[in-house]
C-alpha positions as CSV (number, residue, x, y, z in Angstrom):
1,X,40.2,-38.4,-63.0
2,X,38.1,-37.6,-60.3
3,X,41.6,-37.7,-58.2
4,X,43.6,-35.7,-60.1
5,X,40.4,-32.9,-59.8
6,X,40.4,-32.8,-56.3
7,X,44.2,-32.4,-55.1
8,X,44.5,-29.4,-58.2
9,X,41.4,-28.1,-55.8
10,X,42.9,-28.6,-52.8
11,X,46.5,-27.2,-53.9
12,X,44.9,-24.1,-54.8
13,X,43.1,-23.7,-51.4
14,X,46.3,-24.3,-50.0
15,X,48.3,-21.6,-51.7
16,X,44.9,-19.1,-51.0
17,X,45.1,-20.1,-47.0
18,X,49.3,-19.5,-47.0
19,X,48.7,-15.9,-48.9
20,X,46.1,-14.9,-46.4
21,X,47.9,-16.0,-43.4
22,X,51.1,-14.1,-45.2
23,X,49.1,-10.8,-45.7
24,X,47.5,-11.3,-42.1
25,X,50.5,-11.3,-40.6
26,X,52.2,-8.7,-42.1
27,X,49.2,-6.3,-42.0
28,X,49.5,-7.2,-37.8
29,X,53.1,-6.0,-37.9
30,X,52.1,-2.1,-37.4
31,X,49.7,-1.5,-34.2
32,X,48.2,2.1,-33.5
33,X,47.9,2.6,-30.1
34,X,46.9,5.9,-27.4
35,X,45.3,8.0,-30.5
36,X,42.0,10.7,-30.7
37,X,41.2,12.7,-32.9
38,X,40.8,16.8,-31.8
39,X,37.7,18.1,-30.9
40,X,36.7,21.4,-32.8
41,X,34.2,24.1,-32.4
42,X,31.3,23.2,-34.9
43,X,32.5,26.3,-37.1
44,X,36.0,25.1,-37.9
45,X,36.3,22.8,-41.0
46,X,39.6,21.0,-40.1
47,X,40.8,18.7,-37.3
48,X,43.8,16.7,-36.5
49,X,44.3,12.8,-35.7
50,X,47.2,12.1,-32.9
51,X,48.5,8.7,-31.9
52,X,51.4,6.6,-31.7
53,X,52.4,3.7,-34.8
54,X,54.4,0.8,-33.1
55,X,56.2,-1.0,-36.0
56,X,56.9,-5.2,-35.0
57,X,58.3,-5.8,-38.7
58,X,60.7,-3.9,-41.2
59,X,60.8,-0.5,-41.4
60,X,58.1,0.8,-44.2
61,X,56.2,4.0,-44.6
62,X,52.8,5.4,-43.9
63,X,52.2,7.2,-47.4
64,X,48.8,8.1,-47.2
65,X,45.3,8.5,-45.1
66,X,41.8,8.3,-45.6
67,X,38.5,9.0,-43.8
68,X,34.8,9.6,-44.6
69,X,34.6,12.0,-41.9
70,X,36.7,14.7,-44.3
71,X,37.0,15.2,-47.8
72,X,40.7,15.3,-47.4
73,X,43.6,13.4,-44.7
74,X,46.8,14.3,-45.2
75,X,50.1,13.7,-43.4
76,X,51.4,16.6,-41.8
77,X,54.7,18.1,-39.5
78,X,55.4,21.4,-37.9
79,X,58.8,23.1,-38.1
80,X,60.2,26.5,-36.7
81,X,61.6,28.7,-39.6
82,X,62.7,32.1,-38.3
83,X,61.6,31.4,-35.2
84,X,57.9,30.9,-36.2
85,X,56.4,28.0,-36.4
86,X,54.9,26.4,-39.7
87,X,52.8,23.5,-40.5
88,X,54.1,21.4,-43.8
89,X,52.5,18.3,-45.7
90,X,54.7,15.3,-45.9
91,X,54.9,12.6,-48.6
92,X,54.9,10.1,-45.9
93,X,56.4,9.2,-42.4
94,X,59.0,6.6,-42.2
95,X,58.5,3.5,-40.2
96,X,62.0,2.4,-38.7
97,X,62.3,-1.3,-38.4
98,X,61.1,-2.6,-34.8
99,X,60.3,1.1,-33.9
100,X,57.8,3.6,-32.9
101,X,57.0,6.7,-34.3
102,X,54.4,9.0,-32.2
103,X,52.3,11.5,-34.0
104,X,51.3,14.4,-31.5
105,X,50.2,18.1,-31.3
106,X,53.6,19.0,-31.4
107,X,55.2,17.5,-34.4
108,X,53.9,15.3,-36.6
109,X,50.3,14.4,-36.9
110,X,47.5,13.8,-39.8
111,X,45.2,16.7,-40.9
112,X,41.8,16.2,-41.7
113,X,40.5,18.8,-43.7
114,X,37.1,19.0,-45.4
115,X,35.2,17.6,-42.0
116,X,31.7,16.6,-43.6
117,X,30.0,17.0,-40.2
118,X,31.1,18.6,-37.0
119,X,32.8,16.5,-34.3
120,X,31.5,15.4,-31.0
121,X,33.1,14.2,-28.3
122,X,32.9,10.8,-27.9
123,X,32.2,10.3,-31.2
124,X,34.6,7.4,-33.2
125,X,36.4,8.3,-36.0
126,X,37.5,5.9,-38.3
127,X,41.2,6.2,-40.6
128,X,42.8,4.0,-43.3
129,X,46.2,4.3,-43.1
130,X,47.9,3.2,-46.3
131,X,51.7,2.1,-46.3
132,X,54.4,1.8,-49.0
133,X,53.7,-2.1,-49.4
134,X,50.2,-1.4,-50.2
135,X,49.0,-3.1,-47.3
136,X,46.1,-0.9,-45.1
137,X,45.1,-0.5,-41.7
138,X,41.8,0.7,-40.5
139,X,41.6,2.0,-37.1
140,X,39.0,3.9,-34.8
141,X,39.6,6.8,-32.7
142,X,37.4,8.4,-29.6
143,X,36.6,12.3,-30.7
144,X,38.7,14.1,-27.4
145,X,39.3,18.1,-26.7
146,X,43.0,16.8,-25.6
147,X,45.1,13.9,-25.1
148,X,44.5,12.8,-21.9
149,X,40.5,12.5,-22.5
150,X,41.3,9.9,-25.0
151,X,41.1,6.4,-23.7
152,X,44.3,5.5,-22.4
153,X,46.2,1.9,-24.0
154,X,43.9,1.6,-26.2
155,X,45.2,-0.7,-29.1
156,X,44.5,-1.0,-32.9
157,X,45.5,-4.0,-35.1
């Protein structure tokens, strides 16, 4: 009896280890790499988050973004209407399969709104970035006034 206990015990560990190695691996297939998030005078309430997402797996999407350093993170593009140029919210950002999609000061990029204390250089900010499988990332990014502040190759898994 004792037996029969025992491999039921160790046939559930095993299916707990393959789903974990399984969700593991799938979570590693979407790196972040070269982001920082703006530095702001302390009187403005919003910032922005830049970096680039390098997808190893199928394509996906980023659908949403979180951080306690706003109230609100929310995936944003510009686009030029009538020759000015306007900021929109997106629903999410497409992942292509095997790709890389770079988020920058001059297209698309995440706004962080609501920012519950000002930002100072240096200073690491951290994101969840949630994707259309449900799986999340959390990453950290260095506080910058520009891109080239922020430290360079730096990778996220």
């Amino acid at each position: 009896m004792e037996f029969m206990t025992l491999r039921q015990i160790f046939k559930q560990l095993f299916k707990a280890s393959l789903l974990a190695a399984f969700a593991l691996s799938a979570q590693a297939q979407v790196m972040v790499m070269d982001g920082y998030v703006r530095a702001m005078p302390p009187s403005v309430p919003n910032s922005a988050a830049y970096f680039t997402l390098m997808n190893h797996g199928p394509a996906t999407k980023l659908v949403s973004v979180s951080s306690p350093a706003a109230d609100e993170a929310q995936l944003h593009t510009l686009i030029t209407e009538n020759e000015l140029v306007k900021m929109r919210r997106l629903d999410s950002l497409e992942l292509p399969e095997h790709g890389t999609v770079s988020l920058s000061e001059t297209g698309n990029h995440i706004m962080l709104q609501g920012l519950k204390a000002p930002l100072q250089e240096g200073q690491k900010i951290a994101l969840t970035l949630t994707f259309a499988d449900g799986q999340s990332l959390e990453i950290t990014l260095p506080v910058a006034k520009q891109g080239a502040n922020a430290a360079p190759h730096e990778h996220h898994h």
